[in-house]
GUMILUM-682022 format. One record per residue (C-alpha): residue in one letter; residue number from 1; x, y, z. Coordinates in nm, 3 decimals, padded with zeros to 5 digits. Example, Ala and Ser with C-alpha at 12.3 -4.5 7.8 and 13.67 -1.06 7.14 Angstrom:
{residuo:A | num:1 | X:01.230 | Y:-00.450 | Z:00.780}
{residuo:S | num:2 | X:01.367 | Y:-00.106 | Z:00.714}
***
This chain:
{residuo:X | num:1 | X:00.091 | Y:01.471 | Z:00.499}
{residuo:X | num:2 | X:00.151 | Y:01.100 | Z:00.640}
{residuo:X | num:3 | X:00.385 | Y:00.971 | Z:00.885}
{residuo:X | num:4 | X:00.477 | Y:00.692 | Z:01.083}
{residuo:X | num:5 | X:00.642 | Y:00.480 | Z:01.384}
{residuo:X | num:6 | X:00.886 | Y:00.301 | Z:01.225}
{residuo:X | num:7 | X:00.856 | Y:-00.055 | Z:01.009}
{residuo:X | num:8 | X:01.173 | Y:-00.220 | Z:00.942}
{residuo:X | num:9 | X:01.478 | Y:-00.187 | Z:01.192}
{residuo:X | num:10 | X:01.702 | Y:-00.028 | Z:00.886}
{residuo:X | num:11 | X:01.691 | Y:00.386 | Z:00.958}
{residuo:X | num:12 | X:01.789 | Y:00.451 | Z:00.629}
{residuo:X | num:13 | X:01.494 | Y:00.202 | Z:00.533}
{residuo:X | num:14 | X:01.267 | Y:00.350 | Z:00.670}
{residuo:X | num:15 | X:01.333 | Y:00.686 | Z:00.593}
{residuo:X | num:16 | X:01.301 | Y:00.557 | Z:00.227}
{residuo:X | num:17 | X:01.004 | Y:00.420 | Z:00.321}
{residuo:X | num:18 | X:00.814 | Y:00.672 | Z:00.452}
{residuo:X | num:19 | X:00.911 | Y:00.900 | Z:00.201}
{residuo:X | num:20 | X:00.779 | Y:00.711 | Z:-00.040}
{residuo:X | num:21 | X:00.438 | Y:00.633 | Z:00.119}
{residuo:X | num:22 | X:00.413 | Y:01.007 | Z:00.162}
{residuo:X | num:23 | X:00.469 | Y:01.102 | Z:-00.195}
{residuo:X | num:24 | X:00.187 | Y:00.837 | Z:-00.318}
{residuo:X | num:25 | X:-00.100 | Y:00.990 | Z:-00.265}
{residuo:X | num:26 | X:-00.032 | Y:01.255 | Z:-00.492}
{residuo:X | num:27 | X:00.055 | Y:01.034 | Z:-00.771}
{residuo:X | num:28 | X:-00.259 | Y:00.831 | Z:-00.674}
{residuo:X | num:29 | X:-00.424 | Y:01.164 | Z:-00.776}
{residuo:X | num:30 | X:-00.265 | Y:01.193 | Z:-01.136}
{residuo:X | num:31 | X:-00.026 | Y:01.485 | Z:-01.001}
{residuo:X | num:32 | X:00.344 | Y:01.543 | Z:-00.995}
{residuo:X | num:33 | X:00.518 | Y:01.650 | Z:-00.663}
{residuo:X | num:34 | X:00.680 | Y:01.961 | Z:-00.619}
{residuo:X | num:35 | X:00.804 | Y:01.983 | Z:-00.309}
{residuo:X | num:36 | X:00.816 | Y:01.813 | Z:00.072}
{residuo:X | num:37 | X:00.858 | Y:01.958 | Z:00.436}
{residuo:X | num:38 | X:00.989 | Y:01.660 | Z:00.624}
{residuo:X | num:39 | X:00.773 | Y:01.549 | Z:00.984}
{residuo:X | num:40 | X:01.014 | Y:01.445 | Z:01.271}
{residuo:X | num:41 | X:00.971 | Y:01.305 | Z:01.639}
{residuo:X | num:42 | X:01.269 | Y:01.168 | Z:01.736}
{residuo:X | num:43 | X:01.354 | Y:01.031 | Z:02.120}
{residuo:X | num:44 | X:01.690 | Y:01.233 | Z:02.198}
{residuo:X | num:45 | X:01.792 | Y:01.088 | Z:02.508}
{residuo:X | num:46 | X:01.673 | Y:00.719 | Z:02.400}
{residuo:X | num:47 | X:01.872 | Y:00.740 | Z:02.064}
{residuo:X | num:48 | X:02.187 | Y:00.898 | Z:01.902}
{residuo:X | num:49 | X:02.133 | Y:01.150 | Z:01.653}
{residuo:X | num:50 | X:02.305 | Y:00.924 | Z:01.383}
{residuo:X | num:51 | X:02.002 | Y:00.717 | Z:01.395}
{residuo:X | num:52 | X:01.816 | Y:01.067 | Z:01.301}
{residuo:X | num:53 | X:02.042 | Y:01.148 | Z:01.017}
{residuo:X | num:54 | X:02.021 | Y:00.776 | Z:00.856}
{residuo:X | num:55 | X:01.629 | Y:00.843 | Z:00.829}
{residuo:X | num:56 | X:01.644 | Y:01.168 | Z:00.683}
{residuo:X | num:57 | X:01.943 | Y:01.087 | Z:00.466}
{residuo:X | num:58 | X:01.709 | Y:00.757 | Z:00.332}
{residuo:X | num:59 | X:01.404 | Y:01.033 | Z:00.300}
{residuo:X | num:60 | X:01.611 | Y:01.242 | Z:00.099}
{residuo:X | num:61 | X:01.741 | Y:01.029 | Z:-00.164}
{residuo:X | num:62 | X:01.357 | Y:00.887 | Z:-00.220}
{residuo:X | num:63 | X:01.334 | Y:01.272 | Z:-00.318}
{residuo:X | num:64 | X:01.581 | Y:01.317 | Z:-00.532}
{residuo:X | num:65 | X:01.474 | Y:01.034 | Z:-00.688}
{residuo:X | num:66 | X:01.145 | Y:01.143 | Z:-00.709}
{residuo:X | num:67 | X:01.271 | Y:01.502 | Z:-00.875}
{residuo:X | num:68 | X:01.120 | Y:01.672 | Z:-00.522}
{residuo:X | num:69 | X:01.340 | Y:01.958 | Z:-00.336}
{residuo:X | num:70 | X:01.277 | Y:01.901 | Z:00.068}
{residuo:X | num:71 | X:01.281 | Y:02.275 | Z:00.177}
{residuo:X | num:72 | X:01.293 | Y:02.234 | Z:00.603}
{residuo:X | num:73 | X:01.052 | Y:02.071 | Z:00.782}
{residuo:X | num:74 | X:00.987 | Y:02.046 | Z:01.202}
{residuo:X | num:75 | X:01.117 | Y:01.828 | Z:01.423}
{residuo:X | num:76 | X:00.978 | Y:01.766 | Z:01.794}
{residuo:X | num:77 | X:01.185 | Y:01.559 | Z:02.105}
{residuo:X | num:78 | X:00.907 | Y:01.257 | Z:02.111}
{residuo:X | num:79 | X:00.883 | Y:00.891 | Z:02.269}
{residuo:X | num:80 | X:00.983 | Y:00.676 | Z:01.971}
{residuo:X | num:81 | X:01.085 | Y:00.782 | Z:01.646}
{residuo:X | num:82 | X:00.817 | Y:00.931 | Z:01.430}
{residuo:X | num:83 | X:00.928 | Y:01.010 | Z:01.013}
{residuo:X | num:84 | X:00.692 | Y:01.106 | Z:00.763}
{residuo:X | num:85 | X:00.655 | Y:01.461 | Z:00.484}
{residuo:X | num:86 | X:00.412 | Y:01.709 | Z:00.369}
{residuo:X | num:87 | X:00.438 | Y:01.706 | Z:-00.015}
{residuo:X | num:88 | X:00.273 | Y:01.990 | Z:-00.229}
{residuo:X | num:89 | X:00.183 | Y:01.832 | Z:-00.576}
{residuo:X | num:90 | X:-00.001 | Y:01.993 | Z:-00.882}
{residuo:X | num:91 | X:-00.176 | Y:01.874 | Z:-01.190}
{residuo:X | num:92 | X:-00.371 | Y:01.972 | Z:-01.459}
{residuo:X | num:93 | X:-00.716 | Y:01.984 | Z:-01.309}
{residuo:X | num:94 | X:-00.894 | Y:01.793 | Z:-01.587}
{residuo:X | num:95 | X:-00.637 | Y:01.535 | Z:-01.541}
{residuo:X | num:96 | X:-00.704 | Y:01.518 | Z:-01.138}
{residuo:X | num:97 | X:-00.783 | Y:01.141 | Z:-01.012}
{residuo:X | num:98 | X:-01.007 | Y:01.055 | Z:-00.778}
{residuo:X | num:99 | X:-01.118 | Y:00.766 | Z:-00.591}
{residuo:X | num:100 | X:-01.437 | Y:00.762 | Z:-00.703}
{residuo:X | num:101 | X:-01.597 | Y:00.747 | Z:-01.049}
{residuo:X | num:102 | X:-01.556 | Y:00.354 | Z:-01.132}
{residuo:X | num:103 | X:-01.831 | Y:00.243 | Z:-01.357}
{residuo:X | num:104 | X:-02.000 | Y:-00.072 | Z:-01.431}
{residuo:X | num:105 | X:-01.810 | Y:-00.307 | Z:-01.698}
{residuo:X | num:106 | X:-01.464 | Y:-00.145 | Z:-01.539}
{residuo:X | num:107 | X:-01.157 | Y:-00.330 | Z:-01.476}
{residuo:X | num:108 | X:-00.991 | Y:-00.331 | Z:-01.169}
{residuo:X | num:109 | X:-00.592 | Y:-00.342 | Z:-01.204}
{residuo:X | num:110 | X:-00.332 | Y:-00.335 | Z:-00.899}
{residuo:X | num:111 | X:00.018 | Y:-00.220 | Z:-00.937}
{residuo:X | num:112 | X:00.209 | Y:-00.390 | Z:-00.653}
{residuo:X | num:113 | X:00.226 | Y:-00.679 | Z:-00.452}
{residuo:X | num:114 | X:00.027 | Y:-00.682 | Z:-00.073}
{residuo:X | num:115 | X:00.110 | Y:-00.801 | Z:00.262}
{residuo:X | num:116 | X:00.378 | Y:-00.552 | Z:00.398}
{residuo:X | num:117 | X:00.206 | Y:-00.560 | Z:00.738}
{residuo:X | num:118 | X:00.201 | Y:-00.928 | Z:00.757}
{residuo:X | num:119 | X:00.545 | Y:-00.920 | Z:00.658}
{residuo:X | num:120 | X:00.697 | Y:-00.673 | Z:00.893}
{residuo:X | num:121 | X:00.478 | Y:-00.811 | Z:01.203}
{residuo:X | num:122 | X:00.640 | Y:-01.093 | Z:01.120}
{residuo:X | num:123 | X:00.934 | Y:-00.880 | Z:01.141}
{residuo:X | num:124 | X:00.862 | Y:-00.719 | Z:01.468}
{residuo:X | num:125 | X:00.782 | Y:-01.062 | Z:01.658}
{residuo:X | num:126 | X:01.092 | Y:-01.254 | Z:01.554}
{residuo:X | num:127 | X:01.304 | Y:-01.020 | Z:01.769}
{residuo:X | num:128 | X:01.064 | Y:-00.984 | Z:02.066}
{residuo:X | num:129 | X:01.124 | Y:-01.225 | Z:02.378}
{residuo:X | num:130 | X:00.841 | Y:-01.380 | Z:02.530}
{residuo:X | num:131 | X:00.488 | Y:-01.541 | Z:02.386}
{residuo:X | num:132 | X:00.539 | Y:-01.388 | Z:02.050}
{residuo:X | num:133 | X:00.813 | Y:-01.590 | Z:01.965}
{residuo:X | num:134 | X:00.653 | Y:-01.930 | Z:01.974}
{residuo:X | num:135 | X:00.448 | Y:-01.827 | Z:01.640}
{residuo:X | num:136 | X:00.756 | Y:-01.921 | Z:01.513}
{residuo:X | num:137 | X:00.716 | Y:-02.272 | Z:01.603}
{residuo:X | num:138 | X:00.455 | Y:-02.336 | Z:01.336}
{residuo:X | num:139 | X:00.697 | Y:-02.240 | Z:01.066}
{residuo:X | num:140 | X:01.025 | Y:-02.027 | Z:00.972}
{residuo:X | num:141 | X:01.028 | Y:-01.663 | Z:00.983}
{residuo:X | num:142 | X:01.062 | Y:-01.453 | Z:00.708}
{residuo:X | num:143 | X:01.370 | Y:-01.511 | Z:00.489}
{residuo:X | num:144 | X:01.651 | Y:-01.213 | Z:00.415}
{residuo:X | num:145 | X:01.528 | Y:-01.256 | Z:00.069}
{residuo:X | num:146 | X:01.125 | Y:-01.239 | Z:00.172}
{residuo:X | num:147 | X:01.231 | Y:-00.935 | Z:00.387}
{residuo:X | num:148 | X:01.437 | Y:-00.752 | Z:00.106}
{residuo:X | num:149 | X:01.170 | Y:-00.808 | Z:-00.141}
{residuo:X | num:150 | X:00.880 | Y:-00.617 | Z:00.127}
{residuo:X | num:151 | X:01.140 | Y:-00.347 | Z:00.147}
{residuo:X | num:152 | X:01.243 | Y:-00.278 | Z:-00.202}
{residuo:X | num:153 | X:00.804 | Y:-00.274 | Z:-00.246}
{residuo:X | num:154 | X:00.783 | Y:-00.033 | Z:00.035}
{residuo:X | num:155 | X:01.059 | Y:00.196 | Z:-00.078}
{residuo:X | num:156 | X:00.957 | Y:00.213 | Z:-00.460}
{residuo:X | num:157 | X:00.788 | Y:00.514 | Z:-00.554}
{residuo:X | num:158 | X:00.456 | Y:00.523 | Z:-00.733}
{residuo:X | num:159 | X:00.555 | Y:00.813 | Z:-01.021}
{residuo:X | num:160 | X:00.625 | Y:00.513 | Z:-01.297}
{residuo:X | num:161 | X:00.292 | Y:00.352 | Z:-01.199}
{residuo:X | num:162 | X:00.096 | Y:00.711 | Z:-01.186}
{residuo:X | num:163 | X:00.260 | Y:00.797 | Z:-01.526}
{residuo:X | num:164 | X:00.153 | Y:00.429 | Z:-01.746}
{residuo:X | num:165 | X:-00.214 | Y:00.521 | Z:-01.598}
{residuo:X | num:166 | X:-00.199 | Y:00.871 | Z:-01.748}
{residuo:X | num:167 | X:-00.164 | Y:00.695 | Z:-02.081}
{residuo:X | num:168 | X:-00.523 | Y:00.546 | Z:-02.039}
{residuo:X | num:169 | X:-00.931 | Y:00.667 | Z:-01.951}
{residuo:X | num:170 | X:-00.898 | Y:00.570 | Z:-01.584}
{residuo:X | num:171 | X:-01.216 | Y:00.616 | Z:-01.408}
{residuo:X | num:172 | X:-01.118 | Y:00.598 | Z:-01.034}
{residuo:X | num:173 | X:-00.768 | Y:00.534 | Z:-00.830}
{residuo:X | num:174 | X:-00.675 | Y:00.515 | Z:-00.503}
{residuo:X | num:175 | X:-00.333 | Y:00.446 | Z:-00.323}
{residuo:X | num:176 | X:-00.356 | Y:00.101 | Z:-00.120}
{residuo:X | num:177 | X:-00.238 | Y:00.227 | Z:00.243}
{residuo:X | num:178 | X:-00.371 | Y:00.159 | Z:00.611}
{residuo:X | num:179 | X:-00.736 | Y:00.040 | Z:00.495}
{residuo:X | num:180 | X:-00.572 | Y:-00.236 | Z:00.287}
{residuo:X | num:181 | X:-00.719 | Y:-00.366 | Z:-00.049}
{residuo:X | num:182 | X:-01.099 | Y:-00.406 | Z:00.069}
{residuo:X | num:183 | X:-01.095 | Y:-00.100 | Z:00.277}
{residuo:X | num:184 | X:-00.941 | Y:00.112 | Z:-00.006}
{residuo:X | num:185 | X:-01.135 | Y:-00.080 | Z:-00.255}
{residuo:X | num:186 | X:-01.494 | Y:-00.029 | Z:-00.050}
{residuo:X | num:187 | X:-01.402 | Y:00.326 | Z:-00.026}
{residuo:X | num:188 | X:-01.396 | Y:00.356 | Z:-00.407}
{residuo:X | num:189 | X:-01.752 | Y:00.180 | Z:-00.430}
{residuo:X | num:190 | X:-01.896 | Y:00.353 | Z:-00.213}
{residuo:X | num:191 | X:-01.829 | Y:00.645 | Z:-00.337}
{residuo:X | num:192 | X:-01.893 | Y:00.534 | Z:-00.714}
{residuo:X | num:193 | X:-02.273 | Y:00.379 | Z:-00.611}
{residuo:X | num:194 | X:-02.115 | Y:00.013 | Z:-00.777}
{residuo:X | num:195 | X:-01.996 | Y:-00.299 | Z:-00.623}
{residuo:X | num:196 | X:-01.698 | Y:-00.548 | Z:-00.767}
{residuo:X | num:197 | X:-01.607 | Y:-00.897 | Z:-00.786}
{residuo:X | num:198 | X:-01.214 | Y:-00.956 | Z:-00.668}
{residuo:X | num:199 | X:-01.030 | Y:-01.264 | Z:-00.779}
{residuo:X | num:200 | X:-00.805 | Y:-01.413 | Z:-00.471}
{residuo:X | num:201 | X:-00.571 | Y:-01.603 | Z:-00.718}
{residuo:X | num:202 | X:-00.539 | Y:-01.334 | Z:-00.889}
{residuo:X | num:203 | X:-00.416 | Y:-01.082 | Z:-00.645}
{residuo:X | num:204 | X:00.009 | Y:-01.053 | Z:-00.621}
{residuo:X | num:205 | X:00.114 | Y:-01.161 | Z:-00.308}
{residuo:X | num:206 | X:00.495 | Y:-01.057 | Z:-00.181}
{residuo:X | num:207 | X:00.677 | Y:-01.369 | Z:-00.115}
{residuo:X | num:208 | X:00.650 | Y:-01.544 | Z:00.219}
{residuo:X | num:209 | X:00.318 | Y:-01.321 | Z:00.291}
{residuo:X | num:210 | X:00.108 | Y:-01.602 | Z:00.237}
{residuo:X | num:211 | X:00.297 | Y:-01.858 | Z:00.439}
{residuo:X | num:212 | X:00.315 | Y:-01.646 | Z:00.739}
{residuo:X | num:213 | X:-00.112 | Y:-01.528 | Z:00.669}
{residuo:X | num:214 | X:-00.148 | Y:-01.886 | Z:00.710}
{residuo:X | num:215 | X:00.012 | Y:-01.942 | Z:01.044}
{residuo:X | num:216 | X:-00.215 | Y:-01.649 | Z:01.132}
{residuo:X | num:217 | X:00.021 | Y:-01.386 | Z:01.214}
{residuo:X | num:218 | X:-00.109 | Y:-01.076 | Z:01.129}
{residuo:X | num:219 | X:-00.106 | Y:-00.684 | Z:01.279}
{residuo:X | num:220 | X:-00.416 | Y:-00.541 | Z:01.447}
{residuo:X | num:221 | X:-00.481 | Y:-00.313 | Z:01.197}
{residuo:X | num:222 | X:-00.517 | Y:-00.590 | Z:00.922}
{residuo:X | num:223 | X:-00.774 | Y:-00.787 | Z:01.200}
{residuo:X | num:224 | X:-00.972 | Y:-00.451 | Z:01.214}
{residuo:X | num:225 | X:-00.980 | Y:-00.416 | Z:00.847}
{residuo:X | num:226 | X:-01.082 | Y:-00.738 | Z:00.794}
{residuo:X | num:227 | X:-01.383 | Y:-00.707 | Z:01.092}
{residuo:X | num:228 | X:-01.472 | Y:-00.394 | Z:00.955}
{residuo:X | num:229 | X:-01.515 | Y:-00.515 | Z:00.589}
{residuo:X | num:230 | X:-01.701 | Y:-00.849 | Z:00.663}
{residuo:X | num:231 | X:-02.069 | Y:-00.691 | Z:00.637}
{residuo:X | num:232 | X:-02.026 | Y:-00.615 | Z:00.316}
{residuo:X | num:233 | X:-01.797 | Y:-00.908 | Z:00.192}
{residuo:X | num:234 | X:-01.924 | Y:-01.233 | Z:00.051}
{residuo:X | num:235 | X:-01.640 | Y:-01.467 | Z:00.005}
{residuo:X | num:236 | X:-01.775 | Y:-01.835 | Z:00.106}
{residuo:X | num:237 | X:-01.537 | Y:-02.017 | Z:-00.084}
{residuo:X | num:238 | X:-01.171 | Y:-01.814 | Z:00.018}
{residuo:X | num:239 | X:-00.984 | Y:-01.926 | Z:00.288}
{residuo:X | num:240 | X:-00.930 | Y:-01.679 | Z:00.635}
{residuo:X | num:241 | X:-00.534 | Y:-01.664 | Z:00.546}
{residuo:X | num:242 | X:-00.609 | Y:-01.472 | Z:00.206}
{residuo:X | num:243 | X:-00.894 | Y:-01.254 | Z:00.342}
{residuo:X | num:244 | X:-00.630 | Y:-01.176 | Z:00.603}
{residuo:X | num:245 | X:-00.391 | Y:-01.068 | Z:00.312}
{residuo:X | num:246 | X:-00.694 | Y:-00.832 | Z:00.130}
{residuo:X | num:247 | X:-00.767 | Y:-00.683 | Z:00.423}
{residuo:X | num:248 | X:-00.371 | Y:-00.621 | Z:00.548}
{residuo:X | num:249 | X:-00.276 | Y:-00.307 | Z:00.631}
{residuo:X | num:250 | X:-00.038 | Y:-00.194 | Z:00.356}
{residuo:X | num:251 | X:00.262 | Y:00.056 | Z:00.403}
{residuo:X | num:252 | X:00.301 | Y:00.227 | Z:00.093}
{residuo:X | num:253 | X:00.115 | Y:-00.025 | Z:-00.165}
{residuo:X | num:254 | X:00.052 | Y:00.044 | Z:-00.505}
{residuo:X | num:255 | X:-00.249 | Y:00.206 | Z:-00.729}
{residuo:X | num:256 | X:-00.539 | Y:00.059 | Z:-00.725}
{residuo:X | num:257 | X:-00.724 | Y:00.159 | Z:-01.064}
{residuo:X | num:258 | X:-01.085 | Y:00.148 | Z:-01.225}
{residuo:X | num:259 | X:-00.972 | Y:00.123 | Z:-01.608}
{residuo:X | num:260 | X:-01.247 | Y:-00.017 | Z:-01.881}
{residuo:X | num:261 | X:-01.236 | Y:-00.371 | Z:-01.943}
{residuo:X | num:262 | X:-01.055 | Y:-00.318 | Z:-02.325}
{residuo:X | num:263 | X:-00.790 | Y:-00.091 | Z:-02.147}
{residuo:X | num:264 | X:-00.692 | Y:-00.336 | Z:-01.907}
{residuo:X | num:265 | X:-00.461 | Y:-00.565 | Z:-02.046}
{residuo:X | num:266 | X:-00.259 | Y:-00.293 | Z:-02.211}
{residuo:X | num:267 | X:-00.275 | Y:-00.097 | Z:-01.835}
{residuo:X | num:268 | X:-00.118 | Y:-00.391 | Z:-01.705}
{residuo:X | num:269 | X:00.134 | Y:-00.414 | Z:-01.966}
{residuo:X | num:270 | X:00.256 | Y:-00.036 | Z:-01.952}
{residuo:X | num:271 | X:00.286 | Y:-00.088 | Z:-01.561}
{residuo:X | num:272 | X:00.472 | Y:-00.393 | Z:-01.573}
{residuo:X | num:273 | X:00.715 | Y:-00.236 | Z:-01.869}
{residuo:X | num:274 | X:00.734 | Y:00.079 | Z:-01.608}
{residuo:X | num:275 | X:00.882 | Y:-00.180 | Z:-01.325}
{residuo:X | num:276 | X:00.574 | Y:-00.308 | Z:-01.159}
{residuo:X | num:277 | X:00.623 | Y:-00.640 | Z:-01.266}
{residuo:X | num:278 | X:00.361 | Y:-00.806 | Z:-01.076}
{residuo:X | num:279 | X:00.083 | Y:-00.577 | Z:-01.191}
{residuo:X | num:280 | X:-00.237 | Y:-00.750 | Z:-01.245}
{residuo:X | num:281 | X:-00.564 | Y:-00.714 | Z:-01.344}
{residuo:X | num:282 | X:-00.776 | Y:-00.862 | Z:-00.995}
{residuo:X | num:283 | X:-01.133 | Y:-00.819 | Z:-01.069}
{residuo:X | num:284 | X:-01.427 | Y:-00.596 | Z:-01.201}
{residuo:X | num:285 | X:-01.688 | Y:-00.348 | Z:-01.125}
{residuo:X | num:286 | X:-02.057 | Y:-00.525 | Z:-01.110}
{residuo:X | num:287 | X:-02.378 | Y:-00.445 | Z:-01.332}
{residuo:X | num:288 | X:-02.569 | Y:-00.199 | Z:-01.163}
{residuo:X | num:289 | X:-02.801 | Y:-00.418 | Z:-01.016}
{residuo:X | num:290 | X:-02.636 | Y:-00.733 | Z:-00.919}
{residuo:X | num:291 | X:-02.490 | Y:-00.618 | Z:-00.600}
{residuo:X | num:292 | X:-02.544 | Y:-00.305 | Z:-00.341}
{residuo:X | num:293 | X:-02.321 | Y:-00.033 | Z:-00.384}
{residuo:X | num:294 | X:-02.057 | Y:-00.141 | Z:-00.144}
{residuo:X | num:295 | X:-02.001 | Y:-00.442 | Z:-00.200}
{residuo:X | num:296 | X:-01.741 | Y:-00.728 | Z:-00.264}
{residuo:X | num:297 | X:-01.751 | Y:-01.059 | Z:-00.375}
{residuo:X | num:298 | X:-01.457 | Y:-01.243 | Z:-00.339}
{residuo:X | num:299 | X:-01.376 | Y:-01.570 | Z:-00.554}
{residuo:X | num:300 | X:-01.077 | Y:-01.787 | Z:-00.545}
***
């Protein structure tokens, strides 16, 4: 179950959005969805109930698109809108993904672009009054065309991504969510007993994420991430702006996978031939004993 205030001022968006984070982590865990119960709050007396029915009608055709029948759900009278599901998956259970299990010598590939929460703080302070808008004076704000391009990454589904992975020995996946990249990918080393090497330059960026990184705009969550990851990060040579974009709080990202190194390249191909066409491969796993389990090393 996952749900959220919402991120973009579209209703319809951000139905589609929400449905779509909720529905990733069971594809993160090599499963299929079966079917959703949607999760409402909704301010009556602040809002007309056409703003309700746009989010639920942009919930529902993420869905159908996904092949998933919403059967009801529960809605409560709340502060500010709150959208989100409870999705029932299955899968074969030697076939289950976790997100642990990444070995030494392992690849690690990423499906999707990062920096929605840069983006749509960005987002959120261009139509507040007061101190917030004078960020703005170091630079533009996003552009239609950045904003349309965080949207249509928030709104895809992961299925295509989830089903090119089946084709291959993945070791370990995750979903990259609230945690961002290093909190997602720490979580995974941890877990595994390895550590792993990222490449900055490497990592897909959506467009005008790191212009905006740079100016230092960024959501609270990302700044936690990032505090919260720094003991275990060695990265002397990357600048703040893209540790600020690894560590950014991602609204429905994409699948982070541990693949072996001779699997990798044809991973990324099969993801970017499903529609993630900025899938990449970002870094590795570490030799056993060149780094604590835990740990990330971060090169440009």
């Amino acid at each position: 179950m996952d749900f959220f205030t919402p991120v973009v001022d579209s209703p319809f968006d951000f139905g589609r959005i929400a449905a779509a984070n909720a529905l990733s982590d069971i594809y993160a865990m090599g499963a299929e969805p079966l079917f959703a119960l949607n999760i409402v709050g909704f301010p009556t007396k602040a809002l007309p109930l056409e703003v309700l029915g746009e989010i639920l009608r942009g919930g529902a055709a993420v869905a159908r698109e996904a092949g998933v029948a919403v059967l009801g759900g529960h809605t409560a009278d709340f502060d500010v809108p709150v959208y989100g599901m409870a999705v029932t998956g299955r899968a074969k259970a030697s076939q289950i993904l976790r997100n642990v299990g990444a070995r030494p010598g392992d690849a690690l590939v990423l499906s999707k672009a990062i920096g929605t929460g840069i983006l749509t703080a960005a987002m959120r302070a261009r139509v507040l009054a007061g101190p917030l808008r004078r960020i703005f004076g170091k630079g533009d704000p996003p552009t239609p065309e950045e904003e349309a391009a965080a949207v249509a990454s928030m709104a895809r589904l992961n299925r295509d991504a989830a089903r090119a992975a089946a084709r291959f020995a993945v070791s370990a996946s995750t979903d990259v969510t609230g945690y961002g990249l290093l909190g997602h990918l720490r979580q995974m080393l941890e877990g595994s007993g390895v550590a792993a090497e990222l490449t900055a330059s490497a990592v897909p960026f959506l467009p005008g994420a790191r212009r905006l990184a740079a100016l230092g705009i960024a959501p609270d969550g990302t700044r936690r991430n990032l505090a919260d990851a720094r003991p275990q990060l060695h990265a002397p040579l990357v600048v703040e702006a893209d540790l600020l974009l690894l560590a950014d709080a991602q609204t429905s990202g994409g699948l982070l996978l541990a693949v072996g190194a001779a699997d990798s390249d044809p991973l990324v191909e099969a993801l970017r031939a499903s529609g993630d066409a900025v899938a990449a491969r970002i870094g590795r796993i570490l030799p056993q004993d060149e780094a604590p389990a835990g740990h990330i090393r971060v090169i440009p």
